[in-house]
N, C-alpha and C positions, 0 to 999 in steps of 0.2 A: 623530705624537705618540701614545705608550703611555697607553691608560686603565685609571686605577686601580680596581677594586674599589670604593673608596671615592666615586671620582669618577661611578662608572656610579650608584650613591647617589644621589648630588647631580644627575644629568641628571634620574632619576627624579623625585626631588623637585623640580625645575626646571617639570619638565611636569606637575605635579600642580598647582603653582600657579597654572600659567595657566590648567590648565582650570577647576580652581576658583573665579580669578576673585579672591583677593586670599590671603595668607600666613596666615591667619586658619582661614580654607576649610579651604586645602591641610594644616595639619597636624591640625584636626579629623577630615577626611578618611582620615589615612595614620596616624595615631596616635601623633604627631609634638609637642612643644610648637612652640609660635611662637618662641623662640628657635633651635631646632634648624635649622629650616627657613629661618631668617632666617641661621643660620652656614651652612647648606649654597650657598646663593646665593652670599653672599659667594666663598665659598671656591671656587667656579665662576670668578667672573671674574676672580677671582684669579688661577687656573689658566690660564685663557684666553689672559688678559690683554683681555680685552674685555668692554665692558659691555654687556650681556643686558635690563636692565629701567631705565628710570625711573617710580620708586616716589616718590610722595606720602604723605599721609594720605591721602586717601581711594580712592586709585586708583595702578595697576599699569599701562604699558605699555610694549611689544615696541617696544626700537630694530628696526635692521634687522637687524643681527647675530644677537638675541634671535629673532627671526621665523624665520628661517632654523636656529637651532639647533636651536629647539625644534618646528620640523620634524619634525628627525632621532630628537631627543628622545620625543616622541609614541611614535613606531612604535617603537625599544626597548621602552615602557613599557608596549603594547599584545602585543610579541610576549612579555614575561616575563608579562604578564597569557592568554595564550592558552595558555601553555605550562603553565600552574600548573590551565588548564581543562583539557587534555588529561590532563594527570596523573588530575583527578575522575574524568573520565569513566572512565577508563579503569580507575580502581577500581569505579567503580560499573556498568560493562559488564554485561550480564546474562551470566550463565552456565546451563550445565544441561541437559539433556535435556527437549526435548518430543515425546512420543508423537503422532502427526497420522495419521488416516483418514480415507478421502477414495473419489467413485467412481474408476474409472478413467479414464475418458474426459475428464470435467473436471478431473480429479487430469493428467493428461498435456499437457491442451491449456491450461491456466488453472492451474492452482495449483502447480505445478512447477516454472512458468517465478516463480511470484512469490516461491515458498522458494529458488528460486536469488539472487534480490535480495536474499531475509531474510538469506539465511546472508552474500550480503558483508561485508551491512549490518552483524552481528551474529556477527563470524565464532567466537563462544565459543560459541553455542548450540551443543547437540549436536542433530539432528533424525532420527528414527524415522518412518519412512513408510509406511503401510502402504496400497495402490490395491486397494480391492474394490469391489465393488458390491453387495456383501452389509451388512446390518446389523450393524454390531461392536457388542458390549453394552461401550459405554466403561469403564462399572465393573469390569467380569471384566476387561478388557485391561489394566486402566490406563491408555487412551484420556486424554489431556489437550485433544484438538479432533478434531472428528469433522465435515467438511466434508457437510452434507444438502440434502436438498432439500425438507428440509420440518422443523422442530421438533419431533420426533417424541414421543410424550408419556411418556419415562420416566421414572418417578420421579426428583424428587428434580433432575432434570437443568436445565440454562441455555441461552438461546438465548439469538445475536443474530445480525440478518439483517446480511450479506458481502458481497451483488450482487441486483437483478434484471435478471436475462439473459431475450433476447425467445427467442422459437421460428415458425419458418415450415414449411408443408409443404410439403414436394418430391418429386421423381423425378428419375428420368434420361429422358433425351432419349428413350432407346426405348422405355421404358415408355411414354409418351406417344403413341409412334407407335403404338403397337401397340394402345393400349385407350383413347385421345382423353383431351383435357385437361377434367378436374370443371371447371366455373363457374360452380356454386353447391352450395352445405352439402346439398343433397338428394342431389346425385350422388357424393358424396365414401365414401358408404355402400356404392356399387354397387363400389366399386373394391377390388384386393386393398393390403393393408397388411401393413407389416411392423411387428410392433406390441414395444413395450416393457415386460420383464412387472412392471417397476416402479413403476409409472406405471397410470391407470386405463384399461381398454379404449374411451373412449370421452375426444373433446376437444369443445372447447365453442368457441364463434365468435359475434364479438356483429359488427353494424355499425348504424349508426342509430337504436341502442335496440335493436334487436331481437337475440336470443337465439338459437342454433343448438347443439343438442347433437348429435351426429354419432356412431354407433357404428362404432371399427374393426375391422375381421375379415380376417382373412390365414391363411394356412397356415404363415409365419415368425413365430416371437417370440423374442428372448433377454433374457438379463438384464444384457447388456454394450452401454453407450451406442455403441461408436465399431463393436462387431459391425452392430449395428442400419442407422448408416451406410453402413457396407461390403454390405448387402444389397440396401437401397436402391439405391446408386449403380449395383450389378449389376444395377436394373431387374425386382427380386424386389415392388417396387411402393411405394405412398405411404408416408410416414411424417412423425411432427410432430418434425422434428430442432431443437435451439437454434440460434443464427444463429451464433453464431462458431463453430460447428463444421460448418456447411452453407456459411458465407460463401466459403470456400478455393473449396470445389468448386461454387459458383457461377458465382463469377471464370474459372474452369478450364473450364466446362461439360460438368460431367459430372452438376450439377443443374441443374431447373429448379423455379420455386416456381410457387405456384398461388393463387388468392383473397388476391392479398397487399391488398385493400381491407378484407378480416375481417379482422378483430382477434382473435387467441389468447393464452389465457390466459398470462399469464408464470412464468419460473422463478423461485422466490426459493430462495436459496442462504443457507444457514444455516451459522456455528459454532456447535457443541454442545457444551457440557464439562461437567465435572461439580460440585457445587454448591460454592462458596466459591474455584475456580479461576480468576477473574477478579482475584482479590488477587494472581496473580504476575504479577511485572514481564515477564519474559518470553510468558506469554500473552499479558497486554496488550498488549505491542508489537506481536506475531504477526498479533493480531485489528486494530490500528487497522491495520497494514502489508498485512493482506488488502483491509482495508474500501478504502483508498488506491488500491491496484494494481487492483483492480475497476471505483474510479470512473473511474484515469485510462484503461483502457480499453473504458467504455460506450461510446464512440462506434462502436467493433467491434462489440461486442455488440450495438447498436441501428442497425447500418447497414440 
């Protein structure tokens, strides 16, 4: 049987009614008078040739033919309701270029893999990436997110905290063999380090209450997170690496950790942008879509 145009109408308004729950409802609902709605029915089981509803005053209900049609009825009325959403969305899609700086290390291992979700997610964004580990002055760049590790106090600028990711110290196996494993915050001082020149010369270690401040000193320092790694794992000596960038070469054993009963201070991972850029749709999305992708992988970060 060929459906009219007119009669795809009338399914609609069929399945409006009952969900509404009486003809009253249904054309309140659809912007319909109560006569309309009351010819559209008809003219349904006219067409049919099957009667759809016994209607009272006070009440409406589904023969069994009715039951069954309006099955079918429903999911039309749900798929021209979905398709008319897709249409919104899809004007209202964000567009546009965002500027993003980030370090390298976490920009490679964490945030690259979560711009690559964004951009499915959002495939109109334009995205600018820039991996340093230098401080970009977001104003002179025209920086719109600037991935930190700290709220750094520029003028004028906005923060919101993204992750806290933990950090463990490690070596490798032959550093270990070669100059015995620290097991405790006194001996951690005597050992050579490879130290971050980002970051302060000295880390801090609590257990119990109690407090340990520990100064590092090495003959290696760089300003690149995943260099630092790379030293370490060579057995050039300790360092305080974050866990999801030490976790791989844990599992591998090409680290090993050390005092993992102290507690070290944590990383918190900051977006930084510039003042009133939190009004775009597109940052915002960015920022809740980082803050997301972070939590759902703390259990990495905190293994």
């Amino acid at each position: 049987m060929e459906v009219s145009f007119e009669q795809l109408k009338s399914m609609v308004v069929f399945a409006q009614v009952i969900e509404q729950g009486s003809l009253s409802a249904a054309a309140k609902h659809i912007g319909l008078s109560r006569a309309v709605v009351s010819y559209h029915l008809k003219k349904l089981e006219a067409q049919l040739e099957v009667k759809l509803l016994n209607r009272s005053t006070r009440s409406i209900k589904l023969t069994e033919a009715g039951l069954a049609y309006y099955e079918r009825c429903r999911v039309i009325a749900e798929q021209a309701s979905a398709a008319n959403q897709q249409i919104e969305n899809f004007k209202n899609e964000p567009v546009g270029l965002l500027k993003i700086t980030c370090p390298v290390n976490i920009g490679l291992q964490t945030v690259i893999p979560a711009l690559n979700d964004f951009k499915r997610t959002y495939p109109k964004i334009e995205l600018d990436v820039m991996l340093t580990d230098e401080v970009v002055n977001i104003m002179k760049e025209g920086i719109d997110l600037a991935i930190r590790g700290a709220p750094l106090p520029d003028s004028g600028l906005q923060a919101i905290k993204l992750a806290t990711l933990k950090t463990c110290i490690c070596a490798s196996p032959e550093y270990f063999k070669r100059y015995g494993r620290p097991s405790t915050p006194a001996q951690l001082s005597r050992h050579e380090w490879v130290n971050y020149k980002l970051t302060s010369g000295a880390i801090s270690l609590d257990k119990a209450g109690r407090s340990y401040s520990v100064e590092t000193k090495g003959s290696i320092s760089t300003n690149n997170a995943a260099a630092r790694t790379s030293f370490v794992e060579a057995g050039h000596g300790l360092g305080r690496i974050p866990l999801y960038d030490a976790w791989p070469k844990i599992q591998a054993g090409l680290l090993e950790t050390v005092l993992d009963d102290y507690t070290l201070t944590d990383i918190n991972v900051f977006g930084v942008f510039p003042p009133g850029a939190a009004s775009s749709k597109k940052l915002r999305l960015l920022l809740d879509y980082l803050k997301e992708y972070f939590a759902s992988r703390s259990k990495l970060n905190n293994h």
